[in-house]
C-alpha positions as CSV (number, residue, x, y, z in Angstrom):
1,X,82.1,80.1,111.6
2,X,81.8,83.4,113.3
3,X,84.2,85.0,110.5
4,X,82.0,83.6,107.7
5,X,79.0,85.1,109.9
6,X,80.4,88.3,109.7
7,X,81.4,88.1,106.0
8,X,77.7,87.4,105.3
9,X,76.7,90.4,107.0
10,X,79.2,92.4,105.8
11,X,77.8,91.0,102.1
12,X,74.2,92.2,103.1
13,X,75.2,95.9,104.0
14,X,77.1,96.4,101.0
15,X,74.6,95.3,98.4
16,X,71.5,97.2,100.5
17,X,69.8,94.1,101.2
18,X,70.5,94.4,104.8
19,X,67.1,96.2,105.8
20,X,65.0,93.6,104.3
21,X,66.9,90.2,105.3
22,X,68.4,90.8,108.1
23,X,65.6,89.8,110.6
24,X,65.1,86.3,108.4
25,X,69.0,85.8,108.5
26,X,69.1,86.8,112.3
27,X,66.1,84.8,113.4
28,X,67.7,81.9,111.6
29,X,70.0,81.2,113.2
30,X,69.0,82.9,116.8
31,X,68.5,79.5,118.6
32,X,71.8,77.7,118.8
33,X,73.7,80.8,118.1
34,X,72.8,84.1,120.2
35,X,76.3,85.5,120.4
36,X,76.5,85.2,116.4
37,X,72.3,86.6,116.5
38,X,74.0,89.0,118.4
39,X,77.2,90.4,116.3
40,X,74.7,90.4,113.6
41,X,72.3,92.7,114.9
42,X,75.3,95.1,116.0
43,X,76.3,95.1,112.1
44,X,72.4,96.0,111.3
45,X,72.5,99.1,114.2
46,X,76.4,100.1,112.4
47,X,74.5,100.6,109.2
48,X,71.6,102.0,110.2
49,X,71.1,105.5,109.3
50,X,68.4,106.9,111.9
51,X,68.4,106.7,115.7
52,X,65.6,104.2,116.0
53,X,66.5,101.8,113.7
54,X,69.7,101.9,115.0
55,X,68.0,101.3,118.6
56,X,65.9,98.8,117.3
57,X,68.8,96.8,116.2
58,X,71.0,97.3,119.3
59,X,68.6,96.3,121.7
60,X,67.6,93.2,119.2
61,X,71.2,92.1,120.3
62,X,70.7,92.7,123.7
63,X,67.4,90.6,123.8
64,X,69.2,87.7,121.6
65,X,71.5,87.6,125.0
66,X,68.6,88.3,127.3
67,X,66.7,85.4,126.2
68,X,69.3,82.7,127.1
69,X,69.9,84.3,130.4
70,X,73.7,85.4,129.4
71,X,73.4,88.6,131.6
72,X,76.7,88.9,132.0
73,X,77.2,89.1,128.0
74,X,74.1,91.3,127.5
75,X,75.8,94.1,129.6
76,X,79.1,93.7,128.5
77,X,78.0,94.2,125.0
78,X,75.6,97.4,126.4
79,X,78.8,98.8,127.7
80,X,81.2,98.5,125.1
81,X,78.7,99.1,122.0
82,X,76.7,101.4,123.5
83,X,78.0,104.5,121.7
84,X,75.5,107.2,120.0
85,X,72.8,105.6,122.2
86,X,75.0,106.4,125.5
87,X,71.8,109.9,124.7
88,X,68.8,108.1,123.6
89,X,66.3,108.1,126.9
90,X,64.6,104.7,125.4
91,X,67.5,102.7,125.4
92,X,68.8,103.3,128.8
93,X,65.4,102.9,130.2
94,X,65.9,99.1,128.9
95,X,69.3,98.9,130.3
96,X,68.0,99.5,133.7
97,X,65.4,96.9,133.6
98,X,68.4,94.8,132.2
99,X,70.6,95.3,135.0
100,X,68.1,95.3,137.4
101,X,67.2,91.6,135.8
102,X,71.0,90.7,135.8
103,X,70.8,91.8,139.5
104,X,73.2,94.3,139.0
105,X,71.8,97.7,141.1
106,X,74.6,99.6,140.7
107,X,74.6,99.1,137.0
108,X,71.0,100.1,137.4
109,X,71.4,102.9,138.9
110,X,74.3,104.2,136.7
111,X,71.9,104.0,133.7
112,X,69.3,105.7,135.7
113,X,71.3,108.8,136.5
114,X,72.5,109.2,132.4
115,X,68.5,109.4,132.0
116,X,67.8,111.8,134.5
117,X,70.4,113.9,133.0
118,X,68.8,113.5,129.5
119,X,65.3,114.3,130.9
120,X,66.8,117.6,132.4
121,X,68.4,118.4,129.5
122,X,65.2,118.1,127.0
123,X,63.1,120.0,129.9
124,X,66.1,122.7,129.5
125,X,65.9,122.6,125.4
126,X,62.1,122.7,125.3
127,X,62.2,125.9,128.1
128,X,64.3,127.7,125.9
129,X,62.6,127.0,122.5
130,X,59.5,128.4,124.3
131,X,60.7,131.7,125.6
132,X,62.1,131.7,121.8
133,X,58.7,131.6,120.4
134,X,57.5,133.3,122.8
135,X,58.8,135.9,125.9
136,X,55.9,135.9,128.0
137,X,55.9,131.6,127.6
138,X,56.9,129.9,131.5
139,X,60.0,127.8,130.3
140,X,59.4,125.3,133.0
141,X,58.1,122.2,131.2
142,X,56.7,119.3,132.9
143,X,59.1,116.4,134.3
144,X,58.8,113.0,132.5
145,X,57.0,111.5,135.8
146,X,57.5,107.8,134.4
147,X,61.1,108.3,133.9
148,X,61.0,109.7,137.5
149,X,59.6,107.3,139.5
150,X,62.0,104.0,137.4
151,X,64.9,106.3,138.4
152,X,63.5,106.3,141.9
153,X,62.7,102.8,142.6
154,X,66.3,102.1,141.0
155,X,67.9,103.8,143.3
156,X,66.3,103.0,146.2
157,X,67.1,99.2,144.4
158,X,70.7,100.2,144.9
159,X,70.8,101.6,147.9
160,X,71.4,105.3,146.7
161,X,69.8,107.4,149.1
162,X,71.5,110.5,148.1
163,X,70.1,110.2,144.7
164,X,66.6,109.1,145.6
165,X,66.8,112.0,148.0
166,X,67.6,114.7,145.4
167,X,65.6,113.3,142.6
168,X,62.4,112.9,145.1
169,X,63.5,116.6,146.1
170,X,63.2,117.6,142.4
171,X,60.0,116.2,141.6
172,X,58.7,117.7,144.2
173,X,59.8,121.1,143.1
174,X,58.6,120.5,139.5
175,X,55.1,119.2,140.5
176,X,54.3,120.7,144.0
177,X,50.6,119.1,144.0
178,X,51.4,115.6,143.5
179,X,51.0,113.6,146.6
180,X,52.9,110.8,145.5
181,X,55.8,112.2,144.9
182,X,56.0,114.4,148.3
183,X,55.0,110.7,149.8
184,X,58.0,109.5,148.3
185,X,60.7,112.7,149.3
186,X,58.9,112.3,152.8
187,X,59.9,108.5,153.3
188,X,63.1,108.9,151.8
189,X,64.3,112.3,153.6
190,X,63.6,109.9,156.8
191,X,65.7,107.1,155.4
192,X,68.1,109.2,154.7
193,X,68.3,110.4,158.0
194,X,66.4,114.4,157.4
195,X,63.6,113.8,159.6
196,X,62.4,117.6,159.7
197,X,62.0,117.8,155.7
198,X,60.0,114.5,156.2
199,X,57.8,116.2,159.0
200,X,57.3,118.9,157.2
201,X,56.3,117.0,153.9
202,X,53.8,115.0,156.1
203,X,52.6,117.9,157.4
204,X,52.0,119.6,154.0
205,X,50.5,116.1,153.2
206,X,48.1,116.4,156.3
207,X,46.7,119.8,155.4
208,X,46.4,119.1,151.9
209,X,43.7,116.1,153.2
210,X,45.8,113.2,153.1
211,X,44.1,112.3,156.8
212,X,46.5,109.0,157.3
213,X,49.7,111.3,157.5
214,X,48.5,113.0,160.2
215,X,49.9,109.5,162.0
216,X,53.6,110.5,161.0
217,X,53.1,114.1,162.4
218,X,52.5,112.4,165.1
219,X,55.6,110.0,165.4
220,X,57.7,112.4,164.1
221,X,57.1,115.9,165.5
222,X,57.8,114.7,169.6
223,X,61.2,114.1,168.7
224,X,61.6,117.4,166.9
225,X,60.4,119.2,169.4
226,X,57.9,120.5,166.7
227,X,54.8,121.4,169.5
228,X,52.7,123.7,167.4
229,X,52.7,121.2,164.8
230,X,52.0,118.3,167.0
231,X,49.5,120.2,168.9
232,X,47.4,120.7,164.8
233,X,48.1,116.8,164.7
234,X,46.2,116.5,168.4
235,X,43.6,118.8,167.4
236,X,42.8,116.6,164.1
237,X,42.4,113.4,166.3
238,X,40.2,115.2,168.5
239,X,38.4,116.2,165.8
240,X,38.0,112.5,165.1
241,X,37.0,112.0,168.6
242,X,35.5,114.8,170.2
243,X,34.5,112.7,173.2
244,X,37.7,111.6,174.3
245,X,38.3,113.6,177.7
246,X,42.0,112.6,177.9
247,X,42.8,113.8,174.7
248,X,41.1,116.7,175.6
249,X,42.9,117.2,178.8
250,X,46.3,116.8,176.7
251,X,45.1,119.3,174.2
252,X,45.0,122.1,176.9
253,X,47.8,121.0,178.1
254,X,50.3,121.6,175.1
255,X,48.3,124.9,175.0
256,X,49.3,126.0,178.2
257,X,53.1,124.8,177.4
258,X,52.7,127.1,174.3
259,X,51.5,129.8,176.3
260,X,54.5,130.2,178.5
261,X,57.3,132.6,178.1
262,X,60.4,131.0,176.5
């Protein structure tokens, strides 16, 4: 049966009627038969001419197997057919969903690293094409935030600090005013065992009117032996309470500690 599958396929691609049947002749026979739904839609992608129909069709397989739970089909098809897609940013963000589904984080995060590489890349091609149109034109081009934070959470997922670290690091680089993302290189510099770089993105957090990270100047800058910057942290909650004698009395304290020769 699978042979005469194929064969009728086959039949469909070589008289052009492929683009018009095939989701009739697929969807026919999709219930009892998702491997065969499968292989069919992988003939559909191998005749496809453009990028998204050929992604249309490839991830129509990957669904067929999806939908009946076979996870461990659904990958091994995504790694072995995967070819010119192995590029196309759409595609591997639904291959980290499906291994994250599959509960497979490494997978995940695997997939998550070929899109941050394809993100970096286009941010490189569009920089250039601009200083090609134009010499005075910045050739920094904003970061595809959504693609950043999936990659994020997938590797945090899998446990890959040194990649959550770096990519947090990045987007922070790329979009200096976003909060969220020096929230995120903050708690995972600490994770990750950095706790001055996640002081010092509290900090920045702090002054920046984030009041509630002021707390983790607190927590963190004793054990640093950061003073100055635990004494700003002091002088915010005193702010906050401008009655409170003891906190007062410690203020002048740390001041007088400051104060004295090293």
């Amino acid at each position: 049966m699978f042979s005469v599958f194929e064969c009728l396929f086959r039949a469909l691609c070589a008289t052009g009627l492929l683009g018009g049947q095939i989701r009739k002749k697929v969807c026919s026979c999709h219930t009892g038969h998702p491997q065969l739904a499968a292989r069919a839609y992988l003939f559909a992608r191998d005749h496809a001419a453009e990028r998204a129909e050929q992604r249309t069709h490839f991830l129509a397989a990957l669904r067929t197997l999806q939908a009946v739970s076979d996870f461990d089909a659904a990958l091994a098809l995504a790694e072995h057919e995967l070819g010119a897609l192995a590029t196309d940013a759409p595609t591997l963000t639904y291959l980290i969903g499906l291994a994250r589904a599959a509960n497979r984080p490494e997978r995940a995060a695997d997939y998550a690293r070929r899109l941050i590489r394809i993100s970096l890349q286009e941010q490189l091609d569009g920089g250039l094409r601009l200083v090609a149109l134009d010499s005075d034109a910045d050739p920094a081009l904003p970061f595809d935030d959504a693609r950043y934070r999936l990659a994020y959470d997938t590797f945090l997922g899998a446990g890959a600090l040194d990649d959550a670290y770096a990519l947090s690091a990045s987007a922070v680089r790329q979009a200096p005013d976003s909060a969220d993302w020096r929230r995120r290189l903050a708690q995972v510099a600490e994770w990750h065992g950095k706790p001055a770089e996640a002081l010092a993105q509290w900090h920045h957090l702090a002054r920046h009117g984030d009041d509630s990270a002021w707390a983790q100047v607190l927590r963190l800058a004793p054990g640093l032996f950061e003073h100055r910057l635990l004494l700003e942290a002091k002088q915010h909650q005193l702010r906050q309470r401008p009655t409170d004698a003891a906190l007062l009395h410690d203020i002048a304290a740390r001041y007088e500690h400051l104060g004295e020769p090293d």
